[in-house]
N, C-alpha and C positions, 0 to 999 in steps of 0.2 A: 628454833633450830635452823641451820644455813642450810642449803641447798646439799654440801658439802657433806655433811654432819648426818646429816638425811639417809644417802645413798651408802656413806659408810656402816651406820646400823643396818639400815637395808640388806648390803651384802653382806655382814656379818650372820643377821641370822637367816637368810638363805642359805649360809654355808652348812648350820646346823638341820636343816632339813633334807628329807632325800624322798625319791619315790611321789606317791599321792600329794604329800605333803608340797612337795616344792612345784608341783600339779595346782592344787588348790591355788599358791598365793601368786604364778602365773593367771591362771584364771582373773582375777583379784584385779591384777597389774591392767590386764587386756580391756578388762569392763571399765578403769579408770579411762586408760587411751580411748575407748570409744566414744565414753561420756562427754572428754574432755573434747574429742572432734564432734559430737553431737551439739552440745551445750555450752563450747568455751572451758578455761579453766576454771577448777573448783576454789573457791574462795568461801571456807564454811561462813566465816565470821557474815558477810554481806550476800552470801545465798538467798533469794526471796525465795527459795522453796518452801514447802513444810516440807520437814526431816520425816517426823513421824508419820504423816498421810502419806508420804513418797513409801517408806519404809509397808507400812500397814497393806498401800497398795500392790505392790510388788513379789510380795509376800504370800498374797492373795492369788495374785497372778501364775506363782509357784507352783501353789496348790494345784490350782487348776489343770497347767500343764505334766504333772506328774500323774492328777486322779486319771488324764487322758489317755498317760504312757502304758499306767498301771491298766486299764480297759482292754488301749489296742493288745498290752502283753496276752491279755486272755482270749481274743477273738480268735 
């Protein structure tokens, strides 16, 4: 798909969302630009990461920071 072709589905279905929703794939968009100023651009094909440990980790990480949220919520 062209670069071109890309940002027009992009904008297509951001039109379609509204509220939280267009919240979330801001979100989404933000953690891409950081990654990509962290780590360079993303290039699944030739990535040496593991997807799945990255993913598994991360995830994990989630957890964590929520069971935390959810603690301070009750002190």
């Amino acid at each position: 798909m062209s670069d071109v072709a890309g940002f027009d589905r992009l904008l297509a279905l951001a039109h379609r969302l509204d509220g939280d929703e267009l919240a979330v794939l801001l979100l989404v968009a933000e953690r891409l630009v950081r990654g990509r100023e962290q780590y360079g651009i993303l290039h699944v094909a030739t990535d040496r990461r593991c997807f799945p440990v990255e993913a598994l980790e991360e995830a994990a990480d989630g957890l964590v920071y929520a069971a935390a949220a959810l603690m301070r919520g009750r002190q």
